[in-house]
C-alpha positions as CSV (number, residue, x, y, z in Angstrom):
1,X,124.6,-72.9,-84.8
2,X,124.6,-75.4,-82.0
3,X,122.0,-77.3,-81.2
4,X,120.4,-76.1,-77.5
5,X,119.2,-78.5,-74.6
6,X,116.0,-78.9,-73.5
7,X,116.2,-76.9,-70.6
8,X,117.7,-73.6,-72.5
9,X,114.8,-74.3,-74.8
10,X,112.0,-73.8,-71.9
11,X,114.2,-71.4,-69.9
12,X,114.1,-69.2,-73.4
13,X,110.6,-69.8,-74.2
14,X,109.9,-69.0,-70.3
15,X,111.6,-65.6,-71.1
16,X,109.7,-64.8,-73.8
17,X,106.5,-65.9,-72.0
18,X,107.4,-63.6,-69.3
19,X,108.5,-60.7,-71.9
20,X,105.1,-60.7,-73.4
21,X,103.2,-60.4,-69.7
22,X,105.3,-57.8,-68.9
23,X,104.7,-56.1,-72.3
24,X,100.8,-56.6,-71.7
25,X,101.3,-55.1,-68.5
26,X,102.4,-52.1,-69.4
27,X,101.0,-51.5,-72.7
28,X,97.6,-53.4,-72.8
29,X,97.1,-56.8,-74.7
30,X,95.8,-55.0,-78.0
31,X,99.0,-52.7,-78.6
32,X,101.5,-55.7,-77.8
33,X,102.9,-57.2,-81.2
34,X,105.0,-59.7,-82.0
35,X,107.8,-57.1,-82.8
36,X,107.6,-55.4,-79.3
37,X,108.4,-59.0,-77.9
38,X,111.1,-59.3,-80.3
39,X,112.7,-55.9,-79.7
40,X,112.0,-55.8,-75.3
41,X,113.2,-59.2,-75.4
42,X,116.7,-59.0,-77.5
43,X,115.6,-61.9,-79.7
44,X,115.2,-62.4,-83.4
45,X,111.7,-63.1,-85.4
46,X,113.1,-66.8,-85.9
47,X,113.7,-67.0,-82.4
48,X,110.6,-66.1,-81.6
49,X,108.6,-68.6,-84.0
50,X,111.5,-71.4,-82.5
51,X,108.8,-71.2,-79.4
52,X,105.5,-69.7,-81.0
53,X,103.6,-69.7,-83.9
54,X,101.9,-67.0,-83.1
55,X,100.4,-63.7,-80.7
56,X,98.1,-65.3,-79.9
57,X,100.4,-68.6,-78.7
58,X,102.5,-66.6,-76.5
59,X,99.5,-64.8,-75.0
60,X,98.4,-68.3,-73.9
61,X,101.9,-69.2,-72.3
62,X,102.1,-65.3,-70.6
63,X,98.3,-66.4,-68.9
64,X,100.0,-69.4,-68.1
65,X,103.0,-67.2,-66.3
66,X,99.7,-64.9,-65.0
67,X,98.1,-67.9,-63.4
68,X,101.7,-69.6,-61.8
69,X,101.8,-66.0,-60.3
70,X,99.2,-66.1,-58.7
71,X,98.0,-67.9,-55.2
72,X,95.4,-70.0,-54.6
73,X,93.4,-70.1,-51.7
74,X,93.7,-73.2,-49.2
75,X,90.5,-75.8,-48.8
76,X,87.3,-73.7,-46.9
77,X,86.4,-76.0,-43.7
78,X,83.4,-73.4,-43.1
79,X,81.0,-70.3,-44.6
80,X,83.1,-68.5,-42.2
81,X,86.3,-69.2,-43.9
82,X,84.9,-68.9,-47.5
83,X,83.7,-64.7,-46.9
84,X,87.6,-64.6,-45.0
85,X,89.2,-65.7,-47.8
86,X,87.0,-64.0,-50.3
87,X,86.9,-60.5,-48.7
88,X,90.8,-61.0,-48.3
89,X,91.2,-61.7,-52.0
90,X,89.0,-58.6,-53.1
91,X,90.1,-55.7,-51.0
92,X,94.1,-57.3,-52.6
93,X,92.3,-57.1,-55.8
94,X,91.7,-53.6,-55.8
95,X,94.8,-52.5,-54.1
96,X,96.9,-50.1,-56.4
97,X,99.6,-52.7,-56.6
98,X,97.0,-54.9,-58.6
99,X,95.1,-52.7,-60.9
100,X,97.6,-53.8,-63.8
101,X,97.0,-57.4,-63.0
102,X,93.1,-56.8,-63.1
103,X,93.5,-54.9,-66.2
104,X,95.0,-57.8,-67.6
105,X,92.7,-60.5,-66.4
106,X,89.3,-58.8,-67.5
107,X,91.1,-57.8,-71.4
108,X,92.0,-61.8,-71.4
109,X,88.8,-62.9,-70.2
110,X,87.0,-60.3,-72.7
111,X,89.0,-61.1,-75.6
112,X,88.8,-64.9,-74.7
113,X,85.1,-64.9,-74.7
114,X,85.1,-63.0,-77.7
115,X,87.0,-65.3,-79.6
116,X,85.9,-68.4,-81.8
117,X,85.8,-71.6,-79.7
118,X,89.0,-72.6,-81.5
119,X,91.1,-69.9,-80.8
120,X,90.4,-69.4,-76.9
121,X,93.2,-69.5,-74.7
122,X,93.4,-72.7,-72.7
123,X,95.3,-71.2,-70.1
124,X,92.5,-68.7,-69.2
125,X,90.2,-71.5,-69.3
126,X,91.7,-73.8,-67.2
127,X,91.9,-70.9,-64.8
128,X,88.4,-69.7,-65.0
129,X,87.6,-73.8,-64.2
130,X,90.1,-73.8,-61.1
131,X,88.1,-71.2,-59.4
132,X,84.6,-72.6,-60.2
133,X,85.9,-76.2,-59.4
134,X,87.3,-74.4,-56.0
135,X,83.7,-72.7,-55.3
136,X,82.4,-76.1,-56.1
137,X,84.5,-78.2,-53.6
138,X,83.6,-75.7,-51.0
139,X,79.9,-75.9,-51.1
140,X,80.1,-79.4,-50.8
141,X,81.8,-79.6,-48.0
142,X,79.3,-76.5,-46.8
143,X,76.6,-78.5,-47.8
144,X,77.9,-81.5,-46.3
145,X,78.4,-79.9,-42.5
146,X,74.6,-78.4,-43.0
147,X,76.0,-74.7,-43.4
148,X,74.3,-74.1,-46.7
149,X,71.6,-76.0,-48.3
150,X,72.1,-75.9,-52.5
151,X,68.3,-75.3,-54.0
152,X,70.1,-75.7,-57.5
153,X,73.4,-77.9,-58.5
154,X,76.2,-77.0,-56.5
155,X,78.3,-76.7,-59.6
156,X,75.5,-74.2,-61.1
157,X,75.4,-72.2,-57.9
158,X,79.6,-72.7,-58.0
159,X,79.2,-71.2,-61.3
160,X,76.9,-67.8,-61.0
161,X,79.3,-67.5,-57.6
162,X,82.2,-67.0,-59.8
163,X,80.3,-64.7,-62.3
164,X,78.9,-62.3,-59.2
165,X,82.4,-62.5,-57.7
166,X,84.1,-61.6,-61.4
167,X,81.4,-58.5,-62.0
168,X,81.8,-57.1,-58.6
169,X,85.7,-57.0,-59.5
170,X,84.9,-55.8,-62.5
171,X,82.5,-53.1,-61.1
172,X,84.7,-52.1,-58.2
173,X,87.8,-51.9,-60.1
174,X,86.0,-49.3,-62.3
175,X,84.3,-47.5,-59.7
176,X,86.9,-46.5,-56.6
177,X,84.2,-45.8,-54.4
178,X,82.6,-49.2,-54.0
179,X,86.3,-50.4,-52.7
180,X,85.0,-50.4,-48.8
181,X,83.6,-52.9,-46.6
182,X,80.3,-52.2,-47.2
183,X,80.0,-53.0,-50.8
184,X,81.7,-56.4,-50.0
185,X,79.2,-56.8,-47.8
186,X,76.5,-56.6,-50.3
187,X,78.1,-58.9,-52.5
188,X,78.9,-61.2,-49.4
189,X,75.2,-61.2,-48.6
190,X,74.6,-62.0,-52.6
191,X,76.4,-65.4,-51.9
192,X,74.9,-66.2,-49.0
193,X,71.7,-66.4,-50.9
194,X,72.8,-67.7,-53.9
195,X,74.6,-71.0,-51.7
196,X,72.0,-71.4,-49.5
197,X,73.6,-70.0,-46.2
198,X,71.5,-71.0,-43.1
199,X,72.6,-68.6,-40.1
């Protein structure tokens, strides 16, 4: 067999990658095995361990994919910007079109936190630290212009931001009748307190 190149290495290992989200998608991360990535994506068992060495490895590399997918919100300049951007990215959360996604993102975080410390996905990780570090970076530049005033450490208050933010997406995804204006709202008004807002 020829040898490949470097680029039909990651443009395989990319596929596969992409295989396994899809898979997870549609059939939840528990049910997905390393055969059903073989067999949906045409490739052979030694293909597969060519890329991965295990599930659990190409789980890591479809977050990865998850996380390229999505968008990240631009710098907030103001308090008025952050609940914009946030209200924005919740009512998109729990449109139709995203349930799967937020399916997928609470059974990685779940099974990620469940995990040894050694065997948690990176990928997830970093992600979960983008957001905090991009809660962070916003209330210091609140705090800086005299919007909020931080009683704790900003990256503490960053920090139960992001858990209120990921149990009210957790909540509202289960619930459908919290997805109106009103129950962002209430959580809006939950990190107002929690940063310090001064109106």
């Amino acid at each position: 067999m020829p040898k490949r190149d470097q680029a039909y290495m990651t443009s395989q290992r990319d596929r596969i990658a992409q295989v396994t989200l899809d898979l997870i998608r549609e059939n939840g991360l528990h049910k997905v095995s390393i055969r059903m990535i073989c067999k949906a994506g045409g490739l052979s068992m030694g293909a597969f361990y060519t890329h991965f060495d295990s599930k659990e490895a190409a789980f890591d590399a479809a977050i990865s994919q998850l996380s390229e997918q999505t968008e990240f919100p631009p710098p907030v300049q103001s308090w008025e910007m952050f609940e914009e951007l946030y209200r924005a990215n919740l009512k998109m959360e729990l449109a139709p079109q995203s349930r799967d996604t937020m399916r997928l993102s609470f059974e990685f975080a779940a099974m990620t936190l469940g995990a040894p410390s050694d065997r948690r996905w990176s990928t997830f990780i970093n992600a979960q630290d983008r957001i905090c570090s991009w809660i962070e970076n916003a209330l210091i530049t609140l705090n800086d212009t005299g919007e909020i005033v931080t009683t704790g450490s900003i990256s503490g208050t960053a920090n139960q931001m992001w858990a209120l933010g990921v149990g009210a997406t957790h909540l509202a995804v289960l619930n459908s009748d919290l997805h109106n204006d009103a129950f962002i709202d209430q959580i809006l008004d939950a990190m107002r307190r929690l940063a310090g807002y001064r109106n």
